[in-house]
C-alpha positions, 0 to 999 in steps of 0.5 A: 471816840471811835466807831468800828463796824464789825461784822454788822455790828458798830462798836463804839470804844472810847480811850482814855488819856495818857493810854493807848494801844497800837492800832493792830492791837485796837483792832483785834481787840475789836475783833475778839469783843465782836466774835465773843457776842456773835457767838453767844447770839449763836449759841456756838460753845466751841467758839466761846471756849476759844475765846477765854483764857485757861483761867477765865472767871466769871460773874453772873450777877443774875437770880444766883450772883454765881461765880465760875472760876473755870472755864467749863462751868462758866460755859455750860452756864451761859449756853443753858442761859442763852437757851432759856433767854435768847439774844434777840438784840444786841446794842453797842452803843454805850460800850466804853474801852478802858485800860485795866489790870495791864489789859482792856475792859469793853462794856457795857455792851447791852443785849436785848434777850428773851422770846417777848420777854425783852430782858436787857443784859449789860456785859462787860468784857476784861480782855489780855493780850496772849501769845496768839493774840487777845483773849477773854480773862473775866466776863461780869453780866447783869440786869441792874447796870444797863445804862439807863439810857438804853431803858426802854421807857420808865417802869412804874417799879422804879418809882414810888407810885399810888394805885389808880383804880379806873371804872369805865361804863356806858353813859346812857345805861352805866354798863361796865364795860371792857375796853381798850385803853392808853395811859400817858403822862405829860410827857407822853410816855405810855404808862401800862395798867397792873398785868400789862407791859410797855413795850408790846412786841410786834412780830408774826406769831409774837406774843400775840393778844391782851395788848395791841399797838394802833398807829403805833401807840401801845394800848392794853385790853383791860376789864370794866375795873382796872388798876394803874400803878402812877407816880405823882403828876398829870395823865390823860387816858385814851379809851374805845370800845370798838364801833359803835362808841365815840372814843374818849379821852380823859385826863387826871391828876395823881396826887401824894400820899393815898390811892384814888378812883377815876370813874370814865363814861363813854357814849355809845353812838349807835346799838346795832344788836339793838336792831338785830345785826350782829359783828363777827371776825371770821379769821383769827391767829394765834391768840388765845380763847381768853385773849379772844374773848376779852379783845371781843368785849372791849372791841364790841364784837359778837362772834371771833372765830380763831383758826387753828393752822399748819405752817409748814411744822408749825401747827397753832392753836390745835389744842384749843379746839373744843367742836363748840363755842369756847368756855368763855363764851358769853351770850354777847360775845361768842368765841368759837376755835375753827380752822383755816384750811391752807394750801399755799396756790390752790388757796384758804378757807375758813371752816366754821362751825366744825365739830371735828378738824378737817385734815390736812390742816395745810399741805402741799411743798410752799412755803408757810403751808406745806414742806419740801416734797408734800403732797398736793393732793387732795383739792380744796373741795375735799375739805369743804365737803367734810366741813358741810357734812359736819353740818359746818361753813366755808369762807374763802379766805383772803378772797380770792387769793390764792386763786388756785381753786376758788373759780372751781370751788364756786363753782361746784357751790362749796363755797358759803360767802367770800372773806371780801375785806382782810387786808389793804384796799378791796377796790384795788387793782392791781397789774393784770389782776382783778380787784377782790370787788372786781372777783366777787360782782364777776362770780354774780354776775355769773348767777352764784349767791355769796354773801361777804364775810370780813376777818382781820387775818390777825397775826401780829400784835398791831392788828385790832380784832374785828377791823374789818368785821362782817355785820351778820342779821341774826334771826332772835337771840344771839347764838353760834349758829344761828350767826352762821345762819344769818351769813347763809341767808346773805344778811350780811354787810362788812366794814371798817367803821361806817354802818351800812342798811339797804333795803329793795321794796322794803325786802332786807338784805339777802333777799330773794324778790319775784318781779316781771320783766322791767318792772320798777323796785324801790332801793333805799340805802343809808349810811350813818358813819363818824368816820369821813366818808366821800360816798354813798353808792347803789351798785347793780351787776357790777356797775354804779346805777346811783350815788350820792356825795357827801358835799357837807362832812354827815354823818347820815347819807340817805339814798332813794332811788327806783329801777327798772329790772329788765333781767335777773339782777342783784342790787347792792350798797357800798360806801366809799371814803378817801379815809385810811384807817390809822392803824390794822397793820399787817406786816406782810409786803403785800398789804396795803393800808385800809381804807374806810369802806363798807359793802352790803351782800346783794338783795337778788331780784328774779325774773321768770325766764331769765339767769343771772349770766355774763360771758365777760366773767366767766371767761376770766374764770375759765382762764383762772381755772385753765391756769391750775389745770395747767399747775396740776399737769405740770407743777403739781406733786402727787403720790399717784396718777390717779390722785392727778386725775381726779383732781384734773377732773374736778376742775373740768367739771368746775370749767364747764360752768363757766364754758357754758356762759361764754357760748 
């Protein structure tokens, strides 16, 4: 056996006894079987034609079973095939040499091909040695002799297989309910439900939505009711129904001969709408409302906002855009297009709520939002300006990066709450720059009032709808509006699992208290978690003012404690764990795993007489908008000066606010 490297690419050609060619000849016959593949990856027609013989035939053994007997129309064939069916892979790993007909035959040689099709291609080369070296005489593809090997897992086709009809429901009220489930058989395989596949991709912007991979085991989002195609044998199904249910697993036996009904309940541990909180996902990508709704219901979030977005010439989900609450909107599970607004170091924002998109959608010449040469004008507060017209809400989105503008866009109050989970750890620190934790308590320090949201920025398929999610106090019945209300108010908590509840003098989150000059207030926190949780926290202007541990593994921790309030103040919960979540990953370099957290927006206590100040902060955000007025006069691209004006305006207006606290 032998391994060649070609260009990248490991061919591994095996001769048979009693035949064999001189080692120049191996070579080119290497070379040629490597060039004809890489130019089919590349589509390079001229190429494909040098390689062939005059008389070259073909047998395309795919929906037609064609024969070509020239050259020409072989090509024009296989080009328009590889268009419609992309090689995305390709895998040499079972291709045999074989002498045949006084020349050679190499194949199988498998191609993975299709944009998240993932159809698998076996060909097979026959090639004679002519006067300029070794050429392509006949080429046979087709799907049915892949080696079964190379299979990426069994297919219910190709076994005889009994329909599982499956019904999942709530124990304690026997509602249907959607969820996301995970089908294995005693061997481990994953085994999709009837519409689903079995091998989920998991690039940016792949196929995104209906199907997920969690700690890198594929799950499919199905309905109440779903249907199984199983052979005979034994199977255990995974299931959850995102926060607030205990995940459950189950396992049954396929018997011969007849279908069967397998019914699962699963408990539910705690009833947030119940006591008038709400989940939502600020920050979605590329699924569609359909996808969203259904991954809503089965992860048991209220509220998913997809963002319409411009990547450069990429523009997304635009044409889902309505001004409303999708069409698949129901009264607990509410879909609603939106836009992220995006430049690449002035920075993003969702904008919720819209009844118009706001233009640019992205802008500017970096990467991933602009093009080479754009414009980088206007500011981001144009944007949110437009969206508050509308009667619409601003999150900063990744907070608070890009950070180009955001110390100037709260500072001017164009800026309703601050996305503070996305991805990675919100408390870390990273070299020379703030935690986004650390960001958020120096902007209230500073005297602003922003709720936090949470949104998944989910743009692959191993990112779970609403892990993180913001919990949102919603005034009566759950509608669109009045959820953006309740974030408005600051009635808001965000986390990755554990259920967080503060309470100032009996006054709830997002609360405004009058109180004299160091008179005492009562805080209670709690958490109720089943996740591993290490601490329950009281957080005062920035700093820990009480905390309890969780010594003994509960599943409730209980915080009391009274304050003396000498100045203006905002109290605050969070919940601490040494615990990673298993799974939301996000495929970017700069994402970090996630931790299990939670953090309440601020109850805010007024003193007469004095603000909410601190001249440590604001001059951090002094310094950050000092750096993009400096961007803006050096760096930044405009059609005219007074574009470059009037944004270098705009940020020392924002600056002033801050200037003002460092005196």
């Amino acid at each position: 056996m032998k391994f060649v490297a070609v260009l990248g690419l490991t061919l591994c050609l095996v001769a048979t006894d009693g035949y064999a060619h001189e080692t120049q000849d191996m070579a080119e016959i290497q070379l040629t079987s490597a060039h004809w593949m890489i130019a089919m990856l590349d589509r390079d027609e001229a190429t494909l034609a040098a390689l062939l013989t005059n008389n070259a035939t073909a047998d395309m053994n795919l929906a037609n079973n064609e024969h070509f007997t020239s050259p020409p129309a072989f090509l024009s064939y296989l080009v328009q095939t590889l268009r419609e069916f992309p090689i995305q892979r390709i895998t040499w790993a079972s291709a045999f040499y074989s002498p045949a007909n006084g020349g050679v035959d190499v194949g199988p040689i498998v191609t993975t091909q299709g944009e998240g099709t993932s159809v698998l291609f076996a060909w097979r080369l026959a090639l004679v040695k002519a006067k300029d070296g070794w050429r392509i005489n006949h080429v046979i593809v087709d799907l049915n002799s892949v080696p079964r090997n190379l299979l990426n897992k069994p297919r219910p086709e190709q076994y005889r297989s009994f329909p599982i009809a499956v019904d999942v429901r709530d124990t304690a009220s026997g509602r249907a309910l959607a969820s996301r489930v995970r089908i294995t058989d005693a061997n481990g395989m994953y085994w999709p439900p009837r519409g689903h596949r079995d091998d989920v991709p998991t690039g940016w912007r792949e196929d995104v939505g209906g199907d997920v991979k969690a700690g890198e085991q594929t799950y499919a989002y199905v309905d109440p009711k779903f249907v199984v195609d199983l052979p005979v044998g034994h199977y255990r199904l995974d299931l959850s129904h995102g926060m607030e249910y205990v995940p459950r697993s189950f396992e049954f036996d396929v018997k011969e001969g007849s279908s069967q009904r397998v019914t699962v309940s699963i408990d539910r541990w705690i009833n947030m709408n119940s006591e008038g909180w709400y989940s939502g996902d600020t920050h979605v990508h590329f699924v569609s409302p359909h996808a969203a709704a259904k991954e809503a219901r089965a992860e048991g979030v209220n509220v998913v906002n997809i963002l319409t977005a411009k990547w450069g010439n990429l523009v997304t989900n635009v044409e889902d855009f309505i001004g409303m609450p999708d069409r698949v909107s129901t009264n607990t599970n509410i879909v609603y297009v939106n836009e992220e607004a995006r430049h690449g170091y002035l920075g993003h924002t969702a904008l919720l709520g819209l009844k118009q998109l706001v233009f640019p959608l992205s802008w500017g010449s970096l990467p991933l939002t602009g093009v080479p040469g754009g414009i980088d004008y206007p500011a981001m507060a144009a944007l949110a300006d437009e969206a508050h017209r509308q009667g619409g809400f601003v999150s900063w989105a990744h907070f608070p990066n890009p950070r180009g503008e955001v110390a100037v866009d709260i500072a001017l109050n164009k800026v309703d709450s601050v996305d503070l989970l996305t991805w990675g750890d919100p408390l870390q620190r990273k070299a020379g720059q703030m935690s986004r934790v650390d960001a958020w308590y120096g902007f209230l320090n500073c005297g602003f009032r922003l709720p936090v949201a949470a949104g998944t920025d989910k743009m692959f398929n191993t990112q779970i709808i609403g892990t993180p999610r913001v919990y949102v106090e919603v005034a009566g019945a759950l509608t669109y509006e009045q959820w953006l209300n309740g974030i408005r108010h600051g009635g808001t908590f965000v986390t990755t699992g554990p259920m967080l509840f503060l309470k100032v003098d009996n006054k709830d989150i997002g609360a405004t208290l009058q109180r004299a000059r160091n008179s005492l207030v009562n805080v209670v926190a709690e958490v109720r978690s089943r996740l591993p949780i290490r601490e329950l926290q009281i957080v005062m202007n920035g700093t820990v003012i009480s905390a309890v541990s969780n010594d003994h593994n509960q599943e409730k921790l209980l915080l009391r404690t009274r304050v003396q309030i000498a100045r203006s103040s905002w109290i605050a919960a969070r919940v601490l764990s040494d615990a990673k979540l298993p799974y939301q990953t996000v495929y970017l370099d700069r994402a970090e795993d996630i931790p299990v957290f939670a953090h309440t927006s601020p109850i805010y206590v007024d003193v007469p007489g004095s603000t909410r100040t601190s001249a440590v902060d604001a001059k951090h955000f002094v310094e950050w908008i000092d750096q993009g007025t400096d961007w803006i006069k050096t760096q930044a691209n405009f059609s005219n000066d007074d574009e470059r004006r009037e944004m270098i305006m705009l940020f020392e207006r924002a600056r002033n606010v801050f200037a003002d606290q460092t005196q």
